[in-house]
C-alpha positions as CSV (number, residue, x, y, z in Angstrom):
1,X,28.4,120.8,86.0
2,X,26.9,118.1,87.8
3,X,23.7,115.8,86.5
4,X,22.0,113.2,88.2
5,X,18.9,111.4,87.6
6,X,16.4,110.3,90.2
7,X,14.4,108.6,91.4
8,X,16.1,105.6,89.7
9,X,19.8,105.3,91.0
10,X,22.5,105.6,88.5
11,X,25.5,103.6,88.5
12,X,28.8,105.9,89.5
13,X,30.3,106.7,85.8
14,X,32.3,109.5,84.9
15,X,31.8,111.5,82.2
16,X,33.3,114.1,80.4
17,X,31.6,117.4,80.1
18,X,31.1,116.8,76.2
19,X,29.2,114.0,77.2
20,X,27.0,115.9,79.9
21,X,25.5,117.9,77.5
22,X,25.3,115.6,74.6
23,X,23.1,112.7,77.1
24,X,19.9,114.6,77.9
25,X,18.7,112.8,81.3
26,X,22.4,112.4,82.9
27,X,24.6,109.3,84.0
28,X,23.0,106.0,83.6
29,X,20.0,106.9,81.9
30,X,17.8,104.4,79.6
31,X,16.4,104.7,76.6
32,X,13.2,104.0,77.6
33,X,13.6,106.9,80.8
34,X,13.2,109.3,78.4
35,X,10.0,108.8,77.3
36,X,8.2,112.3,76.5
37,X,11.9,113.8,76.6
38,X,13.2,114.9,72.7
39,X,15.9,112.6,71.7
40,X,16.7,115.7,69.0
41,X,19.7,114.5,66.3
42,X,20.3,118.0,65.7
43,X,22.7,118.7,62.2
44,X,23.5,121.9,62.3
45,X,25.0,123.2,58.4
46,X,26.9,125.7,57.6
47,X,24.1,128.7,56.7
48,X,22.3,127.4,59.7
49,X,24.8,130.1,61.6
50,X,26.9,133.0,60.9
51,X,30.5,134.3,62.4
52,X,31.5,137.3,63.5
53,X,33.6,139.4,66.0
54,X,32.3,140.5,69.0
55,X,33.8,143.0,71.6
56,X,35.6,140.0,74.1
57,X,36.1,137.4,71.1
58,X,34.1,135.5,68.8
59,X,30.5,135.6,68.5
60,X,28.8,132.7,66.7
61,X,24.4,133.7,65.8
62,X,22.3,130.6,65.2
63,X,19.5,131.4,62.9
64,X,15.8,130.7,64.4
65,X,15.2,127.3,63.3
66,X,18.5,126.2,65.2
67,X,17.6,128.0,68.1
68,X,14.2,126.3,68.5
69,X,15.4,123.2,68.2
70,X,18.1,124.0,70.7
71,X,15.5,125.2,72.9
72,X,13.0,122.5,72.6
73,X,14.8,119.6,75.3
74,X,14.2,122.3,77.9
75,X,10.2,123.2,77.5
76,X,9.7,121.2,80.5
77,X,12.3,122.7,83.0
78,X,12.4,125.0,86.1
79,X,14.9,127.1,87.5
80,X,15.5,127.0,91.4
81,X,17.3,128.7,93.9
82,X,17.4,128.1,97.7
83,X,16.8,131.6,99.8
84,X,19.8,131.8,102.2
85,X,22.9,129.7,102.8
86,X,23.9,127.0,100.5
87,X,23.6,123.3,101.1
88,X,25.9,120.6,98.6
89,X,24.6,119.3,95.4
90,X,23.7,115.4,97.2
91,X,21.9,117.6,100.1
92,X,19.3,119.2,97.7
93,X,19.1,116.0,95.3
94,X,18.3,113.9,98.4
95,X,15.5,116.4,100.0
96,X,14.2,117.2,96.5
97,X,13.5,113.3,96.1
98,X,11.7,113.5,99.5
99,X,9.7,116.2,98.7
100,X,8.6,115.2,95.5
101,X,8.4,112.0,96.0
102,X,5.0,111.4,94.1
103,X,6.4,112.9,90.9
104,X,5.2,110.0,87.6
105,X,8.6,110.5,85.8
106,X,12.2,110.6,86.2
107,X,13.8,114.2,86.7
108,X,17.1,115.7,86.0
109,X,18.9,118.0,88.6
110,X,21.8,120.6,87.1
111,X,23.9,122.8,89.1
112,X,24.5,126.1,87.4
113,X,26.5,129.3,88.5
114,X,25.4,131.6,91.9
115,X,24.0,128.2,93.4
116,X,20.9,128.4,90.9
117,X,19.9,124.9,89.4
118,X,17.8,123.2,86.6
119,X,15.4,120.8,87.3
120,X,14.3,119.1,84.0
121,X,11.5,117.0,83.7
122,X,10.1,114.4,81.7
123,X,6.7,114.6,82.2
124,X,4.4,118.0,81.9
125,X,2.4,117.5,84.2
126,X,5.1,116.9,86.7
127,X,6.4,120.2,86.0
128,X,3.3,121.7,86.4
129,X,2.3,119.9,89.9
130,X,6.0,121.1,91.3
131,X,5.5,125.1,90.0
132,X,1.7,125.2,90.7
133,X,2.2,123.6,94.4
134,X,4.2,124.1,97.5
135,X,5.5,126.8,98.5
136,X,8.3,124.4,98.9
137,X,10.4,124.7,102.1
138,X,13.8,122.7,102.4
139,X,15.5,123.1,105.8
140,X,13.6,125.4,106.5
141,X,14.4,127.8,103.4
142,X,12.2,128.8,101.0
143,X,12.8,127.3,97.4
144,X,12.0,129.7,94.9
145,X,11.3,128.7,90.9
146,X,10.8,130.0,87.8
147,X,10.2,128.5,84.3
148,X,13.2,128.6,82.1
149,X,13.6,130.5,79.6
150,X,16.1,131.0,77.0
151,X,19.4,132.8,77.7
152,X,19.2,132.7,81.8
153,X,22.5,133.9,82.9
154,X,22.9,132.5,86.8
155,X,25.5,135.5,87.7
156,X,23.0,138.2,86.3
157,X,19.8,137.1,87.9
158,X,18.0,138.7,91.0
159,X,15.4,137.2,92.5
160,X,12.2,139.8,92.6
161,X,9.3,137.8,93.7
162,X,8.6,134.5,95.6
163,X,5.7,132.6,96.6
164,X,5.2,132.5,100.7
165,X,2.6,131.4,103.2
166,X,1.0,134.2,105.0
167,X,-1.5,134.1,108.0
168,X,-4.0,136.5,108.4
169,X,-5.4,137.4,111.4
170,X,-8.3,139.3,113.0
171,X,-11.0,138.6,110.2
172,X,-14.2,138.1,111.3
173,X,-16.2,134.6,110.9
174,X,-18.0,135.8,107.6
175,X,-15.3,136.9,105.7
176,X,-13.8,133.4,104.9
177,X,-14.9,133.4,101.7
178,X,-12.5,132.2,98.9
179,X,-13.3,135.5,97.0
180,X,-13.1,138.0,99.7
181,X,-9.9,136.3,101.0
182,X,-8.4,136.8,97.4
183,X,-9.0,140.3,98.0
184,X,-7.7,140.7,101.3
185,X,-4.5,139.0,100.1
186,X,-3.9,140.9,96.9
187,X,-3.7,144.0,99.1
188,X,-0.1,142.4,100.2
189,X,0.9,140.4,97.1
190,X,-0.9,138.4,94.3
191,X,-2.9,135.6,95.9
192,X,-1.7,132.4,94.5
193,X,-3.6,129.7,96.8
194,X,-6.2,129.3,99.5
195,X,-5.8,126.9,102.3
196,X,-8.7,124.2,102.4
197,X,-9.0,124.6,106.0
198,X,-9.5,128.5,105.2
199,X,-12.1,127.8,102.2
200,X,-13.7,124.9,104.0
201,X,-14.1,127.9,107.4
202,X,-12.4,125.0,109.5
203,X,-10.2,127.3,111.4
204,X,-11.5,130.4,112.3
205,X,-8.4,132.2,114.0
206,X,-6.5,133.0,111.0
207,X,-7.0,132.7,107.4
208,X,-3.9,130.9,105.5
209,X,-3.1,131.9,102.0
210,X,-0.1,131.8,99.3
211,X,0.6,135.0,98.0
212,X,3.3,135.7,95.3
213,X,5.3,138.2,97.3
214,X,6.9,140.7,94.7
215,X,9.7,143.2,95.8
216,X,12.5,145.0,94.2
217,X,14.9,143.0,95.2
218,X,15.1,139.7,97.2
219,X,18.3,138.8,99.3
220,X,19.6,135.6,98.1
């Protein structure tokens, strides 16, 4: 597991993967990069969890409260995947910085099984600018996200819906109308977005929307 921090540059330290997980923004990071980030001492006591035998080995249940707290460093994360071939770890980290470039706070990149990642972020509404815009578009692949949620298992995951620009042609001048464009597009997917140019009826030849494009099964 790799983590980096960006866009500050972190000095080249190794660390153990104990340490990985135990230092919640990554290599180098600051106390005062964390800001808005939970720096949770969690003390976990003996009833907090109980013990027993599962089919493949030992299986160890943390009760609720555990859990929560467990799950409360990564209310601000995504998960990502790039559609079709794979690019290296520094090749993602370096065009994510480029395309997110305006982001307020620092970010944390994680690689995870089936070339899945986590981005985690320490600011809300950065979070919520990266899954709300876009679509995003790295070498010319589609980058599709999700918010994270408890349990994710990389090797089990498929891929059913994406967000994707679509062009529609052939409309007439007085249907460019945000709310009869929605339409049109929901007959293909959900309608996610309206291009300005489309709302603003500055380009006439096609309308240009986002739709969340939902199938049974996306190659990835």
């Amino acid at each position: 597991m790799e983590v980096e921090l960006f866009p500050p540059e972190a000095p080249k330290t190794t660390m153990n993967f104990r340490e990985k997980l135990m230092n919640p923004g990554g290599i180098g990071v600051h106390k005062e990069d964390l800001v808005g980030m939970e720096e949770d001492k969690l003390t976990i006591e003996d009833d907090d969890f109980e013990v027993s035998e599962g089919t493949r080995g030992p299986c160890i249940r943390f009760c609720t409260k555990v859990k929560e707290r467990l799950y409360r460093p990564w209310r601000n994360a995504i998960i990502i995947k790039l559609m079709g071939r794979t690019h290296t770890y520094g090749f993602l980290l370096a065009r994510l910085r480029q395309k997110w470039s305006l982001l307020k706070g620092a970010i944390s990149l994680i690689d995870l099984e089936n070339n899945f990642y986590v981005v985690r972020f320490v600011l809300e509404e950065d979070m919520r600018y990266v899954f709300s815009g876009g679509p995003w578009v790295i070498a010319g692949q589609s980058l599709v996200m999700q918010r994270w949620k408890p349990g994710f298992d990389p090797n089990e995951a498929t891929i059913t819906r994406m967000a994707v620009w679509v062009r529609i042609t052939g409309l007439h001048v007085e249907w460019f109308n945000p709310e009869a464009i929605k339409r049109i597009g929901d007959l293909i997917g959900v309608t996610y977005r309206i291009d300005t140019h489309t709302v603003a009826q500055a380009r006439g030849k096609y309308a240009r929307i986002v739709l969340n494009w939902i199938d049974q099964a996306v190659n990835c």
